[in-house]
C-alpha positions as CSV (number, residue, x, y, z in Angstrom):
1,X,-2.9,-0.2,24.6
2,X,-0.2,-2.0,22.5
3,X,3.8,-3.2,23.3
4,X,5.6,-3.9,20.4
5,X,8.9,-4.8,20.0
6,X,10.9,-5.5,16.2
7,X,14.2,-6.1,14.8
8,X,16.1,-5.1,11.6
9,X,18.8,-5.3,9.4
10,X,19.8,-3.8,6.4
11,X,22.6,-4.9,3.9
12,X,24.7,-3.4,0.8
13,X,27.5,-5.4,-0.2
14,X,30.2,-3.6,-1.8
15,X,30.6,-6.4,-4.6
16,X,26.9,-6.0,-5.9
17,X,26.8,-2.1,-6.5
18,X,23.3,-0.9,-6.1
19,X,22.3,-3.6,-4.3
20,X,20.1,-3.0,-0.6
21,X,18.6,-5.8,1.5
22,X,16.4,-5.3,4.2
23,X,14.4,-7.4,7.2
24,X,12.2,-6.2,9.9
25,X,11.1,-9.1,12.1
26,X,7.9,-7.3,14.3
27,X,5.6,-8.5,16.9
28,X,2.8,-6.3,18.3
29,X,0.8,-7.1,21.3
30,X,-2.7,-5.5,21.6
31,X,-4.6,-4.8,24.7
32,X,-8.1,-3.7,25.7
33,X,-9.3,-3.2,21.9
34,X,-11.7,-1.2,21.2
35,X,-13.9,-2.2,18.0
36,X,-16.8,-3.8,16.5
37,X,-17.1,-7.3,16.6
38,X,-19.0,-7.7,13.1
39,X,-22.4,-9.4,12.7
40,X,-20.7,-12.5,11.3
41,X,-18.2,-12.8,13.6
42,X,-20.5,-12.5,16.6
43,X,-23.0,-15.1,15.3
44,X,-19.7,-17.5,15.2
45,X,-18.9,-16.5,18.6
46,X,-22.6,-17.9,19.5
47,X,-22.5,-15.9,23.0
48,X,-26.3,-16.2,24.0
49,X,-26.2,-12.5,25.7
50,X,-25.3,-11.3,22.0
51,X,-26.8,-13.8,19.8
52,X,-30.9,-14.3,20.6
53,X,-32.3,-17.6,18.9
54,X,-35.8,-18.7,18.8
55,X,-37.0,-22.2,19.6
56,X,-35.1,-24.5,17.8
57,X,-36.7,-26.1,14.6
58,X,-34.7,-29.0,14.7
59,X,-34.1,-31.1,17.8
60,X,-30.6,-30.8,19.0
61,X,-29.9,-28.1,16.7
62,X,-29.8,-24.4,17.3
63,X,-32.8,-22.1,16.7
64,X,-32.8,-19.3,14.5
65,X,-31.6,-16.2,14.8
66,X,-33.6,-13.3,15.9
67,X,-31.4,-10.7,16.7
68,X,-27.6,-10.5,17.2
69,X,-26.5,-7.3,19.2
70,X,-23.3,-6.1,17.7
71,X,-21.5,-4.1,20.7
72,X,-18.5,-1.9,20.7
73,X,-16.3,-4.3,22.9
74,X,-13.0,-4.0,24.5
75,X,-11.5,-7.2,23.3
76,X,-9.2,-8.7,25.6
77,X,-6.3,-8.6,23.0
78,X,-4.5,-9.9,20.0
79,X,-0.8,-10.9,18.6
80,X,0.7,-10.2,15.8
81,X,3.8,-11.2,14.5
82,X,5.5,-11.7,11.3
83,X,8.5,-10.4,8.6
84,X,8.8,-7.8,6.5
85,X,11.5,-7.5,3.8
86,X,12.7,-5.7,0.5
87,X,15.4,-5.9,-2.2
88,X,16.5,-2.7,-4.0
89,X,18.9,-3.1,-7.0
90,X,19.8,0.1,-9.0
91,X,21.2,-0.1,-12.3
92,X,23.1,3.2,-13.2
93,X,24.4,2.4,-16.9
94,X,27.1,4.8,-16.7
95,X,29.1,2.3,-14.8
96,X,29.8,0.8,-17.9
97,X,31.9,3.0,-19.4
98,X,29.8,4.1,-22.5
99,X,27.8,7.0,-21.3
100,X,24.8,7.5,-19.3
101,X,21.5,5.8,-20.8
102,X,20.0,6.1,-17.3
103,X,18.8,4.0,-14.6
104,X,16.7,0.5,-13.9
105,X,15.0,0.6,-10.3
106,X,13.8,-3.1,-9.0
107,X,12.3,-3.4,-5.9
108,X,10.9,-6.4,-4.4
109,X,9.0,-6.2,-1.3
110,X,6.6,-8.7,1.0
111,X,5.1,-9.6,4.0
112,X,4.7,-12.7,5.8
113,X,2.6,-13.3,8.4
114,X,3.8,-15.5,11.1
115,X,1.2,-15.7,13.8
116,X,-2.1,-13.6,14.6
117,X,-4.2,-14.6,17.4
118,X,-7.4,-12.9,18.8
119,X,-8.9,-13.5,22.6
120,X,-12.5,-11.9,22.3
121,X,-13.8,-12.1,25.6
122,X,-11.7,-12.8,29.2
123,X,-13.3,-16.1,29.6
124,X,-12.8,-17.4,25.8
125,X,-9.1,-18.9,24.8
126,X,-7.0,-16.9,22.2
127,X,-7.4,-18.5,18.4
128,X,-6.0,-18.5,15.6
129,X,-6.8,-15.8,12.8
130,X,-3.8,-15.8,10.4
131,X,-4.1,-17.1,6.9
132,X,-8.2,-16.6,7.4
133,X,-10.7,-14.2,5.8
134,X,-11.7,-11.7,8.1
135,X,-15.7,-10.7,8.0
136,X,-16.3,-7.1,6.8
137,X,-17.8,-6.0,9.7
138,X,-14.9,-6.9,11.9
139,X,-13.5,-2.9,12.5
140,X,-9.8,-4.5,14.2
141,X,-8.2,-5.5,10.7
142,X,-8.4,-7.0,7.3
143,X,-7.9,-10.3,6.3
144,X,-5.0,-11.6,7.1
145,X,-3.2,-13.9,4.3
146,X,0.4,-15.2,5.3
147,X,1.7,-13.7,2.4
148,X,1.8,-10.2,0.1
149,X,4.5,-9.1,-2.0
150,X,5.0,-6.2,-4.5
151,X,7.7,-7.0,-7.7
152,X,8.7,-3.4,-9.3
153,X,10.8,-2.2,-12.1
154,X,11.5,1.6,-13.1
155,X,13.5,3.4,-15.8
156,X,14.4,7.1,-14.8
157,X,15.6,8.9,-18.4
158,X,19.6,9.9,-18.6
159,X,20.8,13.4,-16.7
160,X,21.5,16.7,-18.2
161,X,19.2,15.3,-21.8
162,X,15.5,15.8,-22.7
163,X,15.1,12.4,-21.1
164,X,15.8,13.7,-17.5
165,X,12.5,13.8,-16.6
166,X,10.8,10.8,-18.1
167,X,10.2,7.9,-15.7
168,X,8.4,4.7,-16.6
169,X,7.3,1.4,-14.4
170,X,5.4,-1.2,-13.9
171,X,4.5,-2.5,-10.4
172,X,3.3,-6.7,-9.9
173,X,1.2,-6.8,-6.6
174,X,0.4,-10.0,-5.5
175,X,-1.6,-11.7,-2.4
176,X,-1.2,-15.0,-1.7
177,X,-3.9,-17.8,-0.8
178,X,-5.4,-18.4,2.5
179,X,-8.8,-20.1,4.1
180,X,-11.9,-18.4,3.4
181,X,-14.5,-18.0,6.5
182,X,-15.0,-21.5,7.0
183,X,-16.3,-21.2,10.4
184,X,-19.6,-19.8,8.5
185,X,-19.1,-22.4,5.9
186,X,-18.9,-25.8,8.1
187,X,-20.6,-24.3,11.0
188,X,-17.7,-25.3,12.9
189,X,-18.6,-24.4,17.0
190,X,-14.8,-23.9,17.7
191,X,-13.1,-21.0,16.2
192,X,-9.5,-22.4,16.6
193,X,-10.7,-25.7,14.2
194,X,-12.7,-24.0,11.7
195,X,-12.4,-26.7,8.9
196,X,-13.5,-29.7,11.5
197,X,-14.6,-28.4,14.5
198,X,-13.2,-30.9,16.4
199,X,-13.9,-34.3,17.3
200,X,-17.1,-36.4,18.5
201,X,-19.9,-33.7,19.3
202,X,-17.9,-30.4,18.4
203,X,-17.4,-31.9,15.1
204,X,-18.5,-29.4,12.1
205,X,-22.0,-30.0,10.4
206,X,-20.5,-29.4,7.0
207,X,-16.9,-29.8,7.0
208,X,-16.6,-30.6,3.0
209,X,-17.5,-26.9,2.6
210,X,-14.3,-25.5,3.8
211,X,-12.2,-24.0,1.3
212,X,-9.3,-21.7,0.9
213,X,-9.3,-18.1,-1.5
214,X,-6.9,-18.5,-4.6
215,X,-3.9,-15.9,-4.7
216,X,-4.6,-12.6,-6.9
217,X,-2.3,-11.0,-8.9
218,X,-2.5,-7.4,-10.7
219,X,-0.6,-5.7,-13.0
220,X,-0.2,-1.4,-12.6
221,X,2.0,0.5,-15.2
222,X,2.7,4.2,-14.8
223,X,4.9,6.7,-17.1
224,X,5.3,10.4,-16.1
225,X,7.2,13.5,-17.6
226,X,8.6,16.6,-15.4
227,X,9.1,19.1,-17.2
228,X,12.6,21.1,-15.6
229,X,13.1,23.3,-18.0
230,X,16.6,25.6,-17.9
231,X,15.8,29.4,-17.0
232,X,16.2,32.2,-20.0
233,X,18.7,34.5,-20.4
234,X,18.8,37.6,-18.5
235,X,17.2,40.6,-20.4
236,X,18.5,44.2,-20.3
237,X,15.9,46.3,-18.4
238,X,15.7,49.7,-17.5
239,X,16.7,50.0,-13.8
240,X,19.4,50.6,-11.3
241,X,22.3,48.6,-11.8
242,X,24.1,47.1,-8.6
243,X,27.4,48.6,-9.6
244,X,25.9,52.4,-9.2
245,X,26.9,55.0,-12.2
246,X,30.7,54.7,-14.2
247,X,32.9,57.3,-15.1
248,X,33.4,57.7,-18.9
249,X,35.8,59.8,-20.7
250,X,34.4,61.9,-23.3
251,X,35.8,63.6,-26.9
252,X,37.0,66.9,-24.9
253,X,39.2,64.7,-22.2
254,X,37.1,64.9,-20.1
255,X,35.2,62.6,-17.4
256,X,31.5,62.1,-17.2
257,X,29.5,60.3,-14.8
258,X,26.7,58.2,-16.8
259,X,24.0,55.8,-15.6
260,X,24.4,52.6,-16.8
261,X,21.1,50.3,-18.3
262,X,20.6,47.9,-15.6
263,X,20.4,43.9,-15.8
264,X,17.7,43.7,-13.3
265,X,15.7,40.2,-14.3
266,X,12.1,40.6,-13.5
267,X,10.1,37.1,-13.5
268,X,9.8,34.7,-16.2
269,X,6.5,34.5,-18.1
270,X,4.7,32.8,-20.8
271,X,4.3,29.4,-21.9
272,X,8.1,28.3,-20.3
273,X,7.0,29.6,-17.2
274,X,3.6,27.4,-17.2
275,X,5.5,24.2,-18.4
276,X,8.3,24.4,-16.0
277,X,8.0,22.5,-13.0
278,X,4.8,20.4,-14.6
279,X,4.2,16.9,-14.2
280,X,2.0,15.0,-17.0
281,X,1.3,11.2,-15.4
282,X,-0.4,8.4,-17.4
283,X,-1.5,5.2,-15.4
284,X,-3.4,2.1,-15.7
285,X,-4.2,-0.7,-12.8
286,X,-4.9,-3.8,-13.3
287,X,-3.9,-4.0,-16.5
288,X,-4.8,-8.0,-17.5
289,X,-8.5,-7.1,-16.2
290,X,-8.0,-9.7,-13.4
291,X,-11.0,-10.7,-11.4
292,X,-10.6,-11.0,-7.5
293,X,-11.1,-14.1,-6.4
294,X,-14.2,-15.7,-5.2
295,X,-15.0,-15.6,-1.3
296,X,-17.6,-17.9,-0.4
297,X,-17.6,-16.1,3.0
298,X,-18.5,-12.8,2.0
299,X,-22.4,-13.0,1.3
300,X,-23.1,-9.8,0.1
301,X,-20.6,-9.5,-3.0
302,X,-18.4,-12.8,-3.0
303,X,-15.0,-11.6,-2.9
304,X,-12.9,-10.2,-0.5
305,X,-13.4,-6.1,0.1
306,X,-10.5,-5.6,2.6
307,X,-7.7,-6.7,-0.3
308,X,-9.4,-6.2,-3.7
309,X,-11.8,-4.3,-5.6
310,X,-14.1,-5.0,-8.7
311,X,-13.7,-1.8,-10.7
312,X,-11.1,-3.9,-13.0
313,X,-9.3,-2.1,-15.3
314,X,-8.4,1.9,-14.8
315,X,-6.9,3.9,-16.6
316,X,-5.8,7.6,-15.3
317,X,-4.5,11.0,-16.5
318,X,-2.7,13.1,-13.8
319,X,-1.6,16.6,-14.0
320,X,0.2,18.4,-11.5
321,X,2.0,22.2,-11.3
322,X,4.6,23.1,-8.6
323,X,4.3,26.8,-8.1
């Protein structure tokens, strides 16, 4: 069960032609959550029903772990708040008077995330999760850095020209830096201090551990042609015409009734046919080659699976017909 509430506005001012602005501030509240609570997660949670220990090795400190029960729990809840906003600008070049050369697209667009909180059990107190790397097997959501933004620019070719159907961008996506899972890092026992743990006993084994991820940023550019080609001529065929049969007026004076040829247009074929309405797409992400970012958190791989990927650079052919 969720309640969630948001408000908007959007903007155009009539002296910046083109220009859109737009804000959505949102705030969802979640209750009785269903999902997995992730291996990691629960170990940090330290419930004894969930997380059996041996005899501890060392006196005072915990013993290890011999098996951690990862349930599908009805969480109490979680809150999450923040903005969401975007700035369109479209350039049409006709405005200037010297014909149409076609039209720039930029888009900007973000979020930031204000506040995210998570109460696991009834008897725990909600905590802070925004800005923090979220362990993979954590089903509720991905990790959650305060901000993510998208910077776009697009040229769509001139009307009524060859160049109607060419379109060609390039798209900046960017996330921005935020705490990796220092909880696992310093061992920190309270999940709202994760770099300290807190003072006197509660404070964290190995709090010079605690670090944050560095931002990422990937470049994507795209070009595309649709082709719109204008339909052919009409072609005399034999066949009724619409306008039934004509009276003509022969050498002798006198009127005959002929049957017109008919300008009945059957369907267009060959290689017009095929090309019209085809869309040829060339693409490449992450153009730079740009490795994510180290996550010290994430033992299995060391980055972050929720927000980036490791295939690098891609490059992509697409073809599509629309019938």
């Amino acid at each position: 069960m969720a309640y969630e509430w948001s408000y908007g506005l959007v903007y155009s001012p009539k002296w910046i032609k083109g220009l859109t602005l737009s804000a959505d501030w949102w705030h969802i509240d979640m209750r009785s959550i269903a999902s997995l609570l992730g291996t990691q997660f629960t170990v940090d949670l330290n419930n004894p029903d969930l997380v059996i220990r041996g005899p501890p090795v060392i006196p005072g400190k915990p013993g290890p772990i011999i098996l951690v029960i990862d349930p599908n729990e009805n969480l109490t809840g979680a809150i999450f708040e923040g903005l969401d906003y975007e700035a369109i600008y479209i350039l049409d070049s006709s405005i200037f008077g010297h014909g149409d050369f076609g039209r720039l697209t930029a888009t900007v667009n973000g979020t930031w995330l204000s506040r995210a909180e998570l109460q696991g059990l009834p008897n725990t107190k909600r905590f802070g999760i925004a800005g923090e790397v979220i362990p993979p097997g954590f089903t509720l959501t991905s990790s959650l850095p305060w901000h993510r933004a998208n910077f776009s620019l697009y040229y769509d070719g001139p009307a009524d020209t060859w160049l109607q159907g060419f379109d060609i961008g390039a798209v900046v996506h960017w996330v921005g830096q935020y705490e990796d899972d220092n909880v696992s890092l310093t061992e920190s026992l309270k999940l709202n201090m994760p770099r300290t743990g807190g003072p006197g006993i509660n404070a964290a084994p190995f709090p010079f551990r605690a670090r944050k991820v560095e931002d990422w940023t990937t470049l994507d550019v795209i070009a595309s042609y649709a082709f719109n080609l204008p339909p052919p001529a009409a072609a005399s065929v034999p066949g009724f015409a619409k306008d039934g049969a004509k009276n003509v007026e022969m050498k002798d004076g006198k009127e005959k009734n002929v049957i017109p040829v008919s300008t009945a247009e059957y369907n267009p074929c060959g290689w017009r046919a095929w090309l019209n309405n085809t869309t040829i797409t060339l693409g490449m992400q992450n153009v730079l080659d740009t490795d994510p970012p180290f996550v010290a958190g994430s033992f299995e791989n060391g980055y972050d699976e929720s927000l980036a990927t490791i295939k690098g650079r891609f490059w992509y052919v697409q073809l599509k017909k629309r019938f």
